[in-house]
C-alpha positions as CSV (number, residue, x, y, z in Angstrom):
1,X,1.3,1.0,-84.2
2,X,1.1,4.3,-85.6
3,X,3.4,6.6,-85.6
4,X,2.0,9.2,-83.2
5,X,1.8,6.3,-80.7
6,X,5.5,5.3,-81.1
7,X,6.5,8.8,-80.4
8,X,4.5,9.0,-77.2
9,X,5.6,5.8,-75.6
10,X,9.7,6.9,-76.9
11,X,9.1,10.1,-75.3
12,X,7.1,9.1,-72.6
13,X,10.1,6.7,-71.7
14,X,12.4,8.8,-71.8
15,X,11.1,11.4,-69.5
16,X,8.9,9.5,-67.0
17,X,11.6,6.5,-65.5
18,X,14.0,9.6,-64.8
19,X,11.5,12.0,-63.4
20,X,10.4,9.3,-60.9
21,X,13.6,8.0,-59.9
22,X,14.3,11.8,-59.3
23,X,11.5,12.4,-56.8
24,X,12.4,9.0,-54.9
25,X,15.5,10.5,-54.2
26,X,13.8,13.7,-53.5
27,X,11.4,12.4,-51.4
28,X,14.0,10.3,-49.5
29,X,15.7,13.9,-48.1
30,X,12.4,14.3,-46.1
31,X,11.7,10.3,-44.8
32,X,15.2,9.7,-44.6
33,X,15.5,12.7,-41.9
34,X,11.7,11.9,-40.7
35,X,13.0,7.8,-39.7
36,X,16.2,9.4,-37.8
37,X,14.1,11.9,-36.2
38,X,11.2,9.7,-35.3
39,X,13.4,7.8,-32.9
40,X,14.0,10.8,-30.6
41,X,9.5,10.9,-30.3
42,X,6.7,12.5,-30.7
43,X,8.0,15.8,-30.2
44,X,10.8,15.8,-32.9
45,X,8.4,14.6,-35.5
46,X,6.2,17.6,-34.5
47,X,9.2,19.8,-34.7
48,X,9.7,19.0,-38.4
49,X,6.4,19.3,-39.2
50,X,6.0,23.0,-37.8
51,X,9.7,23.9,-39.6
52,X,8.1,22.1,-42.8
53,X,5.2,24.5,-43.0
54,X,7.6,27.4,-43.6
55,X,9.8,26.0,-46.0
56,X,6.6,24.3,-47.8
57,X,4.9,28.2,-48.4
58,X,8.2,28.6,-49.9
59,X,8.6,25.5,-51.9
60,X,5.1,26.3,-53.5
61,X,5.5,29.7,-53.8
62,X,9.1,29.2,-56.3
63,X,7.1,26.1,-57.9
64,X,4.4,29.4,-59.0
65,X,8.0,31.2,-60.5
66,X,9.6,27.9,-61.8
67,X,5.8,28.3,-64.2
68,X,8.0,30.5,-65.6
69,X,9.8,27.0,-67.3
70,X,6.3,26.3,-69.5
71,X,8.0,28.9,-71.2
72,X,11.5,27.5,-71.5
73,X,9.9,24.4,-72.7
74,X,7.5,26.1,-75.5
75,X,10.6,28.0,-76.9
76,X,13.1,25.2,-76.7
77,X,9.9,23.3,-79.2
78,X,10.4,26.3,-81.7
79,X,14.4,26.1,-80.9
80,X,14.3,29.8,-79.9
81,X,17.2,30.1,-77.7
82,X,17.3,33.9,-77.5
83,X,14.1,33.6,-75.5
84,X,14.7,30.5,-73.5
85,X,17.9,32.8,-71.6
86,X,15.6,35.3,-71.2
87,X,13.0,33.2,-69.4
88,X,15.7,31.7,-67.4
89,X,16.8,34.8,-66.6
90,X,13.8,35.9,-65.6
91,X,12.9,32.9,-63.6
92,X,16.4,33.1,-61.6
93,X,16.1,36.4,-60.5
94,X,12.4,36.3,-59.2
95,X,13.7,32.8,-57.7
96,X,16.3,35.0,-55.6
97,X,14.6,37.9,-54.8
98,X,11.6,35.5,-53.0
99,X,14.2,33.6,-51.3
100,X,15.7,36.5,-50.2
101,X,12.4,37.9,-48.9
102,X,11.9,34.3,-47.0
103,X,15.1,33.9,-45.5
104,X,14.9,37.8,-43.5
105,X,11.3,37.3,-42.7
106,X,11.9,33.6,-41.1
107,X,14.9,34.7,-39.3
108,X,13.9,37.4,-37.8
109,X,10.4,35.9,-36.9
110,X,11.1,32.2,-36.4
111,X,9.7,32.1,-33.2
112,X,6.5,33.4,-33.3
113,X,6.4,31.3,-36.3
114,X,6.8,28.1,-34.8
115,X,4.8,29.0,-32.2
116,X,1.4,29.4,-34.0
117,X,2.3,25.2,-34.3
118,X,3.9,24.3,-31.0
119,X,2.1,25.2,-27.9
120,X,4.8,23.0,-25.7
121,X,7.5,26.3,-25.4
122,X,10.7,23.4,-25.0
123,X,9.5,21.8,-28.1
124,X,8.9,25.1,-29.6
125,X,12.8,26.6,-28.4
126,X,14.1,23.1,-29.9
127,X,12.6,24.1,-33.3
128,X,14.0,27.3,-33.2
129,X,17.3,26.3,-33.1
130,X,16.9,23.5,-36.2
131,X,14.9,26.9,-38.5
132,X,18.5,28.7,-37.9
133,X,19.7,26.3,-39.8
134,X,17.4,25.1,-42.5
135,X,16.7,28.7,-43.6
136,X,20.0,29.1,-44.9
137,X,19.0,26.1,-47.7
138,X,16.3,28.7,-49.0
139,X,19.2,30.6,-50.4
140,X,20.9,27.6,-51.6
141,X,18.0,26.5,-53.1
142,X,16.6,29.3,-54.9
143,X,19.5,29.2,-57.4
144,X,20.0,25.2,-57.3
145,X,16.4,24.7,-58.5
146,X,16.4,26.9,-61.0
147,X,19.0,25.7,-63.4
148,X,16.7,21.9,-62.3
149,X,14.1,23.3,-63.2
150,X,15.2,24.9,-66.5
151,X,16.8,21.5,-67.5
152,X,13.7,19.4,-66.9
153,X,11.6,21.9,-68.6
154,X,13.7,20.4,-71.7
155,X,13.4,17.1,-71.2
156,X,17.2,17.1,-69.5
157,X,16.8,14.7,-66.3
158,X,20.3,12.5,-65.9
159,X,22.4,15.4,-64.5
160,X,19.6,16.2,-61.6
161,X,19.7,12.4,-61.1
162,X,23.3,12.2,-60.8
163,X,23.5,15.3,-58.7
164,X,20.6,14.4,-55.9
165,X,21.9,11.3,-56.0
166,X,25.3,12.3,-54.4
167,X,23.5,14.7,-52.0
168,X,20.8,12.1,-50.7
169,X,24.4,9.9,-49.9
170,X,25.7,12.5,-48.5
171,X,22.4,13.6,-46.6
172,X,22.3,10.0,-45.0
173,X,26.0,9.9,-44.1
174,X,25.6,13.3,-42.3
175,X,22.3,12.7,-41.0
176,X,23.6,9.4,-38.9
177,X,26.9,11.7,-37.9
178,X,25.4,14.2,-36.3
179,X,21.9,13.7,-35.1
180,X,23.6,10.5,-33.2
181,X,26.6,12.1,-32.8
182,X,28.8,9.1,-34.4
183,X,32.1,8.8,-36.1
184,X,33.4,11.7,-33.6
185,X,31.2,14.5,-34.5
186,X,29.0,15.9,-32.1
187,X,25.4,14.6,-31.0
188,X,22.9,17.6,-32.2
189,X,19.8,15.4,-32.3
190,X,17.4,17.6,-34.7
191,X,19.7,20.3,-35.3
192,X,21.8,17.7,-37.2
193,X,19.7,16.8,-39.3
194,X,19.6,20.3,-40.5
195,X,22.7,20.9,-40.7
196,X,23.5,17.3,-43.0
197,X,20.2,19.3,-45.3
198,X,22.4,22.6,-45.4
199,X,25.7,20.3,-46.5
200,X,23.9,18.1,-49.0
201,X,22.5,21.2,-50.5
202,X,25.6,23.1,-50.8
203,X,27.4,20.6,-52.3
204,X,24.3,19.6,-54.8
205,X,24.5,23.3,-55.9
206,X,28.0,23.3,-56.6
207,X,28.5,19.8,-58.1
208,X,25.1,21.3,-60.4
209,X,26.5,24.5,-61.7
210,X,29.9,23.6,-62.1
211,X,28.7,21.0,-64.5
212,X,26.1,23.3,-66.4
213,X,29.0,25.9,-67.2
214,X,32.7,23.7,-67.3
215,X,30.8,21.6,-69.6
216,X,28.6,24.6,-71.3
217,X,25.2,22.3,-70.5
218,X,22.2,23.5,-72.1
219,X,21.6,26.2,-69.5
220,X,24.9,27.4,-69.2
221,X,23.5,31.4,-69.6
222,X,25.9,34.2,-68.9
223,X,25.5,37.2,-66.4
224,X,24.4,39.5,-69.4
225,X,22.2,36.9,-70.7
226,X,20.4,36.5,-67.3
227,X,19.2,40.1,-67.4
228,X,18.7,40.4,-71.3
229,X,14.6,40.5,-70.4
230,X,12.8,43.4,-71.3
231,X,10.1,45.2,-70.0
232,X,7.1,43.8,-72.7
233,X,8.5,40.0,-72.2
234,X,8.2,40.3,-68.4
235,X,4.5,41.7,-68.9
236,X,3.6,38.7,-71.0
237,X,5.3,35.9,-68.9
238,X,4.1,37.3,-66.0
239,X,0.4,37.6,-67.1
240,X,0.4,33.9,-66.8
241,X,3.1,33.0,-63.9
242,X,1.1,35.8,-61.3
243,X,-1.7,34.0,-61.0
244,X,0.3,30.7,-60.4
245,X,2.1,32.7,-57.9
246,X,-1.0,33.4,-56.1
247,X,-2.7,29.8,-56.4
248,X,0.2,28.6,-54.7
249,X,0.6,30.7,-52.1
250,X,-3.0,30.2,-50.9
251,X,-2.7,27.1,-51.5
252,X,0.5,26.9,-49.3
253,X,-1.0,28.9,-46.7
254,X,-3.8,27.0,-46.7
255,X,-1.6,23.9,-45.6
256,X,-0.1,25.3,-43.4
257,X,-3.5,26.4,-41.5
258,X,-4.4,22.5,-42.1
259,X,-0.9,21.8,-39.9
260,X,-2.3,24.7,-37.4
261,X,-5.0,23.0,-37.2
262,X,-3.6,19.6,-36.6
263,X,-1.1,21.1,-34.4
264,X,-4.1,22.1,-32.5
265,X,-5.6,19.2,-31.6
266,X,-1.8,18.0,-30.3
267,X,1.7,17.0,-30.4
268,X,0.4,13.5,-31.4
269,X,-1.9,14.7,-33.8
270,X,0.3,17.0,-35.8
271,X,3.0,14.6,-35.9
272,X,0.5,12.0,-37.5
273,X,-0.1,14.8,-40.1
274,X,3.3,14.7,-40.6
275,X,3.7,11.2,-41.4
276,X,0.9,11.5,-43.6
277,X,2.9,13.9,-45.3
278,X,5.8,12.2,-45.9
279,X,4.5,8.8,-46.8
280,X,2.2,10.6,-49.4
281,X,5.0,12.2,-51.2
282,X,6.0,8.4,-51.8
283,X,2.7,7.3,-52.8
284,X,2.8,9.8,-55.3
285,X,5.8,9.0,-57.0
286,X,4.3,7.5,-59.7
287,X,2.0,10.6,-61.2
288,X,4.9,12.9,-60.8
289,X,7.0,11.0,-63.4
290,X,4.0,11.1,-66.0
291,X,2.8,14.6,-64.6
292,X,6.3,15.4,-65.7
293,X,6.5,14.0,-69.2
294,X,2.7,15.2,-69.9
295,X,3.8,19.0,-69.4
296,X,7.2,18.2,-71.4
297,X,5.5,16.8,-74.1
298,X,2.2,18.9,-74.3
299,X,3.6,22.3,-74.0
300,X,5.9,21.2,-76.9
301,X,2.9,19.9,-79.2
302,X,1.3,23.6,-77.8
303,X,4.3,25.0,-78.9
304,X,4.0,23.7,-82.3
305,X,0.2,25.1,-82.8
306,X,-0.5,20.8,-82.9
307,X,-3.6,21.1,-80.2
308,X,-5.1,18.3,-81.5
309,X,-2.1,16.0,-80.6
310,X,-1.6,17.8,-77.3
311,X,-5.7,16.8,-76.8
312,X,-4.4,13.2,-77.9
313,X,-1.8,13.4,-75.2
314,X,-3.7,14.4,-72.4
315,X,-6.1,11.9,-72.9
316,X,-3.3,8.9,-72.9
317,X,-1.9,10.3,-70.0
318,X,-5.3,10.6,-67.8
319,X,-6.0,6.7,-68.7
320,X,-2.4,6.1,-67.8
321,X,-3.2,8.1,-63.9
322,X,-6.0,6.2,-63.2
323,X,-4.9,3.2,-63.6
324,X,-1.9,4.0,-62.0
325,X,-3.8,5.1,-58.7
326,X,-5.7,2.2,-58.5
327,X,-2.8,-0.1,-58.0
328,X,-1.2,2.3,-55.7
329,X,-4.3,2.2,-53.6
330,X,-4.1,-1.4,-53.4
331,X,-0.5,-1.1,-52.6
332,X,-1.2,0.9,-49.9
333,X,-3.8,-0.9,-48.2
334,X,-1.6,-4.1,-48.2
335,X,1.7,-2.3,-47.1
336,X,0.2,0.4,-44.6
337,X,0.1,-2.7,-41.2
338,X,4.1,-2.9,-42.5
339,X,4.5,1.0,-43.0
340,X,3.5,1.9,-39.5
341,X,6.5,-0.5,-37.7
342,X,8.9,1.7,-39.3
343,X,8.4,3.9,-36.4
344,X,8.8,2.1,-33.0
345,X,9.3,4.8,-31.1
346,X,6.5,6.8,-31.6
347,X,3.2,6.3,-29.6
348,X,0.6,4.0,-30.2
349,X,-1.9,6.9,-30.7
350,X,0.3,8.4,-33.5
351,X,0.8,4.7,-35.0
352,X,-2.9,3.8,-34.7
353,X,-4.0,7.1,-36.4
354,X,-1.2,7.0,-38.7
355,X,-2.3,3.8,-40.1
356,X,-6.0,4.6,-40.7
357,X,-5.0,7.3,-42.3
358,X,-3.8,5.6,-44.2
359,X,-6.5,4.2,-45.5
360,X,-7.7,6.9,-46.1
361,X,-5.5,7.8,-48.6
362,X,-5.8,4.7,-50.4
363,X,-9.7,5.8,-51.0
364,X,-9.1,8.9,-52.5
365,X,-5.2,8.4,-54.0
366,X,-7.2,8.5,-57.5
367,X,-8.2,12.0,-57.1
368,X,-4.6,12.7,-56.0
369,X,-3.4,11.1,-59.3
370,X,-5.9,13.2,-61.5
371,X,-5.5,16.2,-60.0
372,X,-1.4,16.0,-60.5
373,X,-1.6,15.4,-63.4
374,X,-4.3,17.7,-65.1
375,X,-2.2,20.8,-62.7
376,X,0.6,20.4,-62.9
377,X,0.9,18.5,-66.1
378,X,-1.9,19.8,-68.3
379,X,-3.2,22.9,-67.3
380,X,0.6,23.8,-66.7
381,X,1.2,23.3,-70.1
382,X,-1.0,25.5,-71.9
383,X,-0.2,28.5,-69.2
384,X,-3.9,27.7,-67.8
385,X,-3.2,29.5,-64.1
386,X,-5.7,31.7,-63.7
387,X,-8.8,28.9,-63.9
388,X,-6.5,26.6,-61.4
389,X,-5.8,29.7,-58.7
390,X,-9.9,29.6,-58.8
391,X,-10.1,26.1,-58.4
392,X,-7.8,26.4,-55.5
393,X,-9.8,29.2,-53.7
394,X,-12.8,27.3,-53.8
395,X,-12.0,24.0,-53.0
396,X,-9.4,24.7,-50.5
397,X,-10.6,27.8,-49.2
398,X,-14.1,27.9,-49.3
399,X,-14.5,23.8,-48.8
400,X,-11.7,21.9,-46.9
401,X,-10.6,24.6,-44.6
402,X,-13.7,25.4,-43.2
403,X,-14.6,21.5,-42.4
404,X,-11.0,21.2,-41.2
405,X,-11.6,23.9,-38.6
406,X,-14.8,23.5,-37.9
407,X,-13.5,19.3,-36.9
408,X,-10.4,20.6,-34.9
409,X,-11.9,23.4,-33.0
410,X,-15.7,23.2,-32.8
411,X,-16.2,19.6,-32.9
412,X,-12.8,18.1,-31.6
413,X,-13.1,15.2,-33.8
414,X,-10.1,12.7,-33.9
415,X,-7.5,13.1,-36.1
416,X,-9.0,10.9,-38.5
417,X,-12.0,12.5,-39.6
418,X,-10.4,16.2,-39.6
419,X,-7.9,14.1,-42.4
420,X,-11.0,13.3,-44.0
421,X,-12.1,16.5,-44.2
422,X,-8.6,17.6,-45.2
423,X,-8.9,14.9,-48.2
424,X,-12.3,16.3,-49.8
425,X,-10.0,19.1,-51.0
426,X,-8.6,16.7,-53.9
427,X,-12.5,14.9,-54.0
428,X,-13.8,18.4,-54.9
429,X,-10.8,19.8,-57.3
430,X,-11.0,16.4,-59.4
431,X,-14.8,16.5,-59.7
432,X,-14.8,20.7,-60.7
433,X,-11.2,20.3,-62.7
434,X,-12.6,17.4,-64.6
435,X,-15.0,19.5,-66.6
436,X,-11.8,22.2,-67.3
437,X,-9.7,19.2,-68.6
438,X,-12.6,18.1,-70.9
439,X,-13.8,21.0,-72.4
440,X,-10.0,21.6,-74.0
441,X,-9.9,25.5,-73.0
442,X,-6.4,24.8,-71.4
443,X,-4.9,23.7,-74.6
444,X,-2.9,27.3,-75.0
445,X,0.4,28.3,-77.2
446,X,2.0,30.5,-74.9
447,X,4.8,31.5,-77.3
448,X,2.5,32.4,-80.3
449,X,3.9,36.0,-81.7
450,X,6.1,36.3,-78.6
């Protein structure tokens, strides 16, 4: 073995086992409160699903400014540090200011919001109440993820670990509590479970930064620090993190115009789409981890001017994907009869749809795997935005939504074959992306003369 290859697989290691146990306990947040909340019905499920939309334009939206970290991770490879504080700077005030934006916007229009999902005006009223509380996270969370964030882009994973793992405990233990209403607290049904999110979340953030600066961690930048930026850096981050900023946000909005159009063809439907959701997250695990590690260890070769070992890299990683989604496919297709009786208490319409869906997923979980990992690992890396926001406009704009639309509202298709259509999104991206990812163009040193 030579000794490239052992520094791949050490690094590899060391980044990929905590990334993925990471998202498991990420992902657990959402199916943890989607089991509790599937026993109340159809209608709860539906609930979260409309409330998810707003926080998911949101979630993809930051994930645009936390682009910002491709940065961090380039100038921790040349062991800048001056620079790395002013890109965290940078990325924690645009963070904030978003959030911000988010939070008035939602609150004072969470209604008609939720209504654009929910046509049933109970279900709808019961939503509002659970968005009074969630949106307070977005505040939380905008500070919380950025010092994540900033750590990952390093290579730093255990604290995050340690840190969601107390607030998915915590989450559970407050989640029974008070959507049941057990161990003398009230019953509040969904609105429990959003405020055990708002707890968990608070207390994440605090055990988080209290660690980063009583232990001076890495990321532990001071208040003059934060704003030490200048005009000509923000120009030349920005350059590349605006156009992220925009593929996300289309892209965002573009699910959530999937979900109205789910929501559209019913309760049953949308909550299925939900489901989907969740369970996919879980599926995905996997390409995360390695998604992870490829933009860690790329955007450091990149950083180094070594392209032809950050070409080297991509290529072992894309092997690794593929592989990968094959045996998750299989996975799925065994486990999807036992994934379904998770959820007794939902209909047999939602179950039935939920499990060919499925299957579904199993057939195209390959392009899933690609596409993470050439994104958001790859292209990521070398600052390549601007080609993926065009890849996004076309194959979610100009392919999936219209076949979406034209299934739910023309041809009133099941829910089935409007998924379908929602799935030749990632057929279409893998197919175009594939020819970005070969011809090397995204190979980029971001921090060259910066």
């Amino acid at each position: 073995m030579d000794s490239l290859e052992w520094q791949f697989r050490r690094d590899m290691k060391r980044l990929v086992l905590p990334s993925i146990l990471q998202m498991l306990i990420g992902n657990s947040f959402s199916l943890i409160n989607t089991l509790m909340v599937g026993s109340m019905g159809d209608s709860a499920i539906a609930v979260m699903a409309a409330a998810g939309q707003i926080n998911f334009i949101l979630g993809m939206i930051l994930s645009a400014i936390f682009g910002i970290s491709a940065y961090i991770t380039q100038f921790h490879g040349k062991n800048d540090s001056a620079n790395v504080k002013k890109a965290f700077g940078l990325m924690l005030i645009s963070s904030v200011a978003i959030s911000l934006t988010a939070f008035i916007l939602v609150s004072c229009f969470k209604a008609p919001i939720l209504s654009l999902f929910i046509k049933d005006k109970d279900v709808a009223a019961y939503g509002v109440q659970y968005v009074s509380v969630i949106v307070f996270v977005y505040l939380i969370n905008s500070v919380k993820d950025v010092y994540g964030n900033a750590l990952g882009s390093i290579g730093k994973m255990k604290l995050m670990l340690v840190v969601g793992m107390i607030g998915m405990l915590v989450n559970v233990l407050l989640d029974y509590t008070l959507i049941y209403g057990k161990l003398g607290f009230p019953k509040l049904g969904i609105v429990g479970a959003g405020w055990a999110t708002l707890a968990s979340s608070i207390l994440s953030a605090g055990i988080l930064i209290g660690y980063v600066y009583g232990r001076k961690y890495y990321v532990n930048v001071t208040l003059r620090e934060i704003f030490s930026f200048h005009w000509p850096f923000v120009k030349r981050v920005y350059a590349t993190t605006l156009p992220l900023m925009f593929h996300e946000g289309m892209w965002s909005v573009g699910n959530m115009l999937y979900a109205l159009a789910f929501g559209h063809i019913g309760v049953a439907a949308l909550a299925t789409y939900q489901l989907a959701n969740t369970f996919n997250g879980y599926f995905m695990m996997g390409i995360y981890g390695f998604a992870y590690a490829a933009k860690v260890m790329v955007g450091q070769k990149l950083s180094q001017d070594d392209r032809n070992e950050a070409v080297l890299y991509a290529r072992k990683f894309t092997r690794i994907a593929l592989y990968s989604a094959l045996a998750m496919s299989a996975g799925i297709l065994i486990l999807s009869p036992y994934i379904v009786h998770l959820f007794p208490n939902l209909s047999r319409e939602v179950q039935s749809s939920f499990r060919h869906i499925m299957i579904i997923q199993a057939i195209v979980m390959v392009m899933f795997f690609l596409n993470n990992l050439w994104i958001v690992g790859l292209f990521r890396a070398g600052g390549d935005n601007l080609y993926t926001m065009n890849l996004v406009l076309v194959t979610t704009w100009l392919i999936a939504l219209p076949l979406v639309f034209a299934g739910a509202y023309l041809f009133h298709w099941p829910v089935e074959w409007v998924y379908l259509m929602f799935s030749l999104e990632e057929v279409s991206k893998a197919c175009i992306g594939f020819f970005r990812y070969r011809s090397n163009k995204w190979a980029r040193n971001l921090v060259h003369n910066l």
